[in-house]
N, C-alpha and C positions, 0 to 999 in steps of 0.2 A: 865327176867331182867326188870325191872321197871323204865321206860322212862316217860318225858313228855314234852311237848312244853310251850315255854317262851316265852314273848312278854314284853319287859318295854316302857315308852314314858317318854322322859329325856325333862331338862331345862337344862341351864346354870348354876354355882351356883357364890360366891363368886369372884373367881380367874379363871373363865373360863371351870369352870368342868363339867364334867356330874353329874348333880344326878336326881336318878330316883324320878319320880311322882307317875309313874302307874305304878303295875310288876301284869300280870297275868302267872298263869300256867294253862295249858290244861290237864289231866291227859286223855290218848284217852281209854282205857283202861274201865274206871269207866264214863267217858263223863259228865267227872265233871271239873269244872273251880272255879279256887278261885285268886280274885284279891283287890287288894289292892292299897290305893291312900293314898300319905302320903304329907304331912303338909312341910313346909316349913324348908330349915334348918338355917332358920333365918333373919332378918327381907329385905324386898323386898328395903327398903331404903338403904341397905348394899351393892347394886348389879350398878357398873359402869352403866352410860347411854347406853354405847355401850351393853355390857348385856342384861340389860333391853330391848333394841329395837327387841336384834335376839331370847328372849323372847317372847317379844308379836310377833314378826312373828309365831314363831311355837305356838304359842296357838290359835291368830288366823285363820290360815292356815293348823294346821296337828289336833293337838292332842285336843284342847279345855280346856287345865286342865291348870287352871290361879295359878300363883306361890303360896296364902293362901290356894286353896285348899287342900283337904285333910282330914283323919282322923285319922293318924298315926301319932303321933309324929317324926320326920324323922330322931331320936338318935335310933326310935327301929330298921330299917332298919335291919341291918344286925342279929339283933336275929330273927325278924320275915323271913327273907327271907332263915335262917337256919331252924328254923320251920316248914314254907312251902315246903323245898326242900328235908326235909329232908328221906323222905320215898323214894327215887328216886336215882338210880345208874346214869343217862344220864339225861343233857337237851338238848334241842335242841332250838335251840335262831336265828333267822335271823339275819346275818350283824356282820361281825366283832370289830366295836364299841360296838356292845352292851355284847358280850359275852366278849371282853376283861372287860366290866366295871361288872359283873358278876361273873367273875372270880374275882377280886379283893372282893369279897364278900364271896366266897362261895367257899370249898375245895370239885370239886364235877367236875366229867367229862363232860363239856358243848361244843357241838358241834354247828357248825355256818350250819344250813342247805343250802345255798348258797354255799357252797363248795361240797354238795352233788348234786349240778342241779338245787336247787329249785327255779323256774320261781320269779318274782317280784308279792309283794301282791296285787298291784292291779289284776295281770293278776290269780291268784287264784280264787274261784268261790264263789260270795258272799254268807253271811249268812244271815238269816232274822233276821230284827233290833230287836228282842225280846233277841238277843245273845249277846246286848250291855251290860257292866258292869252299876250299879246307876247312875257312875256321867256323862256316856255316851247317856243316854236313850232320854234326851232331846233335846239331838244334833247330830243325828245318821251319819250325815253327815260328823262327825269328825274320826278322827282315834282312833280306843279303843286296847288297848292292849287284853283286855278279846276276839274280835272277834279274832284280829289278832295270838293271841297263837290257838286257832282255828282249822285258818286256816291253821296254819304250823302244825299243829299235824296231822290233816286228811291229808294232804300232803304229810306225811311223812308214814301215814297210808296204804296210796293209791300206794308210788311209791317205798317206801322203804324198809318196816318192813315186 
C-alpha cells in the first residue's frame, strides 16, 4: 500500500481561515520530497489588522514564508494537491488542524500521526539543513514543511510500518 508523510505551514486568510503556504510530501519508500509554496489568495491589504498581526507572528517566529510569497497561484491549490497526492492510498499529517484542513481538499485517507504516539517535532531527530525546501534554505532556523514531512515519515518508518 502506498503511503506517505505530509507537512503544510498555514496563515490566516480573509475571514480567519487557514490556508496553506507550504504543503510537502515525504514519499519514504522512494526518499523523494516534493513541496510546493503558493502565492497569496489575495491581496495582503484584504486581511483585518488583527490577521495581519497573528500573521506576522507566525512568519516571524515558526515558518518564515511572508503572505506574497509563493509560486503557485493559490486558485491551483486543490488540483495541485490532487496531483501530488494522487498516487498514494494514506497520508500521514501531524495535528489535527492540519489533516481536518486536508481533508477538506482531498478524498484520500489521512491519518493524524499524533494519535498513533508520535512524540512533538521538536523532540524528533534533526535533519541536516541541506533537507530544507528553496524558500527555507536561507533561513534554516525556521520551520520547513519539506524537513518536517521528513521527519514524520522516518518516524512513522522507524516505529510504525
Amino acid at each position: 500500500m502506498a503511503y506517505a508523510a505530509v507537512d503544510i505551514q498555514m496563515l490566516r486568510g480573509v475571514e480567519g481561515e487557514y490556508i496553506i503556504k507550504e504543503f510537502s510530501l515525504y514519499d519514504t519508500r522512494l526518499d523523494v520530497n516534493r513541496t510546493v509554496v503558493f502565492g497569496p489568495p489575495c491581496a495582503e491589504s484584504m486581511l483585518s489588522s488583527n490577521i495581519l498581526r497573528e500573521n506576522y507572528y507566525v512568519v516571524y517566529n515558526f515558518h518564515g514564508l511572508r503572505w506574497n510569497c509563493g509560486s503557485e497561484p493559490y486558485h491551483f491549490l486543490p488540483d495541485i494537491l490532487r496531483t501530488v497526492t494522487c498516487p498514494y492510498m494514506t497520508l500521514y499529517v501531524k495535528g489535527r488542524q492540519k489533516k481536518t484542513l486536508l481533508q477538506s481538499f482531498l478524498n484520500i485517507h489521512i491519518v493524524d500521526v499524533e494519535e498513533m504516539g508520535c512524540p512533538k517535532l521538536d523532540t524528533l531527530p534533526q535533519l541536516p539543513v541541506r533537507a530544507h525546501c528553496a524558500e527555507h534554505t536561507m533561513f534554516p532556523l525556521h520551520s520547513c514543511a519539506a524537513v518536517n514531512a521528513k521527519r514524520i515519515g522516518l518516524w512513522y518508518e522507524f516505529n510504525k510500518a
